[in-house]
C-alpha positions in Angstrom: 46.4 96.9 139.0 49.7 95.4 138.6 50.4 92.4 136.0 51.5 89.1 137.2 54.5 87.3 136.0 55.0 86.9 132.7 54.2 84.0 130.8 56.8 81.4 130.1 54.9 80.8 126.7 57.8 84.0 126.0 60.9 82.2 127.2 63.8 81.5 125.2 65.8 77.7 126.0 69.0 75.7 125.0 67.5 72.8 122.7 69.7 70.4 121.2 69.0 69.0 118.0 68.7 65.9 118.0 70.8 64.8 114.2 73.9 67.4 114.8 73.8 67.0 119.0 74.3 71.1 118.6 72.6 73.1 121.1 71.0 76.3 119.9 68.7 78.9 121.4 65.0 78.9 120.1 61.5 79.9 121.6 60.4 77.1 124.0 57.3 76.5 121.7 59.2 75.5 118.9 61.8 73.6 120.9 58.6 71.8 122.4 57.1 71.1 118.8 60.8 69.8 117.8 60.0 67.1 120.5 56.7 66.2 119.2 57.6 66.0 116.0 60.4 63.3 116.7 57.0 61.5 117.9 57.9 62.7 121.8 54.5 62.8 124.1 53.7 66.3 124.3 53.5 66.9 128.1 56.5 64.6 127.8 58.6 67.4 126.0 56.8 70.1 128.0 58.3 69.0 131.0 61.6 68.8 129.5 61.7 72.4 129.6 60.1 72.6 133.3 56.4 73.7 131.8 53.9 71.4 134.0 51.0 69.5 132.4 48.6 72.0 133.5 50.0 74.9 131.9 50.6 73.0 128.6 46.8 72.3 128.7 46.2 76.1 129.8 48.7 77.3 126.7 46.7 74.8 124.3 43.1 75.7 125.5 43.8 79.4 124.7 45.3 78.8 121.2 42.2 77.1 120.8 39.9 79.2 121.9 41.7 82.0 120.1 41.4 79.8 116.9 38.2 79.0 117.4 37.1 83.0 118.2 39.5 83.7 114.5 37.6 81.2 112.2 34.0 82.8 113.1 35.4 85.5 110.6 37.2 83.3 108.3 36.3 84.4 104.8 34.7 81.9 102.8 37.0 82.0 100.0 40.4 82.1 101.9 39.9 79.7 105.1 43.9 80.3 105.9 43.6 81.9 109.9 44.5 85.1 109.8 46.7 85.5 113.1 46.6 89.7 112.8 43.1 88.9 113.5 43.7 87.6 117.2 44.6 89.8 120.1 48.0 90.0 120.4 47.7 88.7 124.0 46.3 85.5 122.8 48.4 84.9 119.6 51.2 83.2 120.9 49.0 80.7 122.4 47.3 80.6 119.0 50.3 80.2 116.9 51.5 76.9 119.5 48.2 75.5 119.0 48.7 75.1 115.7 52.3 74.3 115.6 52.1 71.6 118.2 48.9 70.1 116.1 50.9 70.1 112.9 54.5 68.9 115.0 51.9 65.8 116.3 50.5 64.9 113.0 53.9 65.0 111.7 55.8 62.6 114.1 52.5 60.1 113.7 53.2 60.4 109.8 56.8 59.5 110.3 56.0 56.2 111.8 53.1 55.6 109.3 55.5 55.7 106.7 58.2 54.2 108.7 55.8 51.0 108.9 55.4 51.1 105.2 59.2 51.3 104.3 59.6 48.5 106.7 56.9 46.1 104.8 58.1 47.2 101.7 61.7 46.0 102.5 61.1 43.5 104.0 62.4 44.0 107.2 59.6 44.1 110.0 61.3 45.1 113.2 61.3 48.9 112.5 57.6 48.7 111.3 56.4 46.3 114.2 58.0 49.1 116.5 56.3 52.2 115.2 53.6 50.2 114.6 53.3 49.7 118.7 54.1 53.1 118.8 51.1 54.1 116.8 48.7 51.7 118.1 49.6 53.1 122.1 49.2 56.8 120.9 46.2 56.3 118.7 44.2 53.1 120.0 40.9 53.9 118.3 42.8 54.0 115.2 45.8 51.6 115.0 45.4 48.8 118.7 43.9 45.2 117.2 39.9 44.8 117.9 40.2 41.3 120.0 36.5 40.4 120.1 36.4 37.2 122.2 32.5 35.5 121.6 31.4 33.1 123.8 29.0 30.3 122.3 28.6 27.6 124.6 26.8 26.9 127.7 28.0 28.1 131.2 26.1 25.4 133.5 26.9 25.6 137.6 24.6 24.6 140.3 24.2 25.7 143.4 24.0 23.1 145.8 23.2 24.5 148.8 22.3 27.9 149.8 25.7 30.2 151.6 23.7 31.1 155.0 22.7 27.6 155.1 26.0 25.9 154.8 27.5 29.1 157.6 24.8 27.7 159.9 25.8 24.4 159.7 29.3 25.0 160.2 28.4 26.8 163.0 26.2 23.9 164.8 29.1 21.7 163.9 31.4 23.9 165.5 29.6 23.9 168.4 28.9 20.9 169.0 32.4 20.0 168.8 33.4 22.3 171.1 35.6 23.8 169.1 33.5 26.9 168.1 34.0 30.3 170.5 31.6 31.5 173.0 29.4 34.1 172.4 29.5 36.8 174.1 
């Protein structure tokens, strides 16, 4: 049975880093988890390099699931994953997994700290801008908890009922004249 096309999980791309604007060739993982580590969205920086949402999701599903089949044998004593462990085949989705996780902690840490440098110095607009930054990426975490409590009394009365008032618009109408035939 023949194979189908290779996976672009293997391909090789021009990334420029972003502090020397030098362009250099790496494996389009890493230059992916460059992106996210600089706090970029993750499909965001996937699609920089032409990979679709859907087969970043496919790519991180199967570094899970490889993950997830690897720590069933983890030994008790030494929880590091051992990556020999995992088909070869499902590695390098394995090994992305893991690197995009750590790339997307690390960009949220820089603005954590980034908030906390601002504070300390005084100078909030930095801060207040990771700290919208934060608080779009991680709501549950970081967005403000605006609980508005109503304690008053909501009176309204109803003076008449709707099909009533419609029928007597309706007689009124008619009785004018103005009010179309029926037909």
């Amino acid at each position: 049975m023949p194979a189908g096309r290779p996976s672009k999980i293997h391909l090789r791309v021009q990334a420029i880093d972003p502090d020397t604007k030098v362009a250099k060739e790496l494996p389009i993982t890493e230059a992916i988890c460059n992106m996210v580590a600089l706090g970029v969205w993750p499909g965001n920086a996937a699609g920089s390099y032409g990979i679709t949402p859907q087969t970043l999701w496919n790519w991180r599903q199967r570094g899970a699931d490889a993950l997830a089949a690897a720590a069933e044998h983890l030994d008790g004593d030494d929880p590091a994953i051992d990556y020999t462990a995992i088909p070869e085949t499902e590695r390098p989705y394995a090994e992305f997994f893991d690197a995009l996780s750590r790339a997307e902690r690390k960009g949220l840490a820089w603005h954590e700290l980034n908030v906390r440098k601002a504070a300390a110095s005084g100078r909030e607009q930095g801060g207040r801008l990771s700290l919208e930054f934060l608080s779009r990426r991680l709501r549950s975490e970081y967005s403000r908890q605006v609980n508005v409590e109503h304690g008053g009394k909501v009176d309204f009365k109803i003076e008449q009922e709707t099909d009533e008032r419609i029928d007597e618009l309706v007689a009124k109408l008619e009785s004018s004249g103005e009010a179309p035939a029926a037909g």
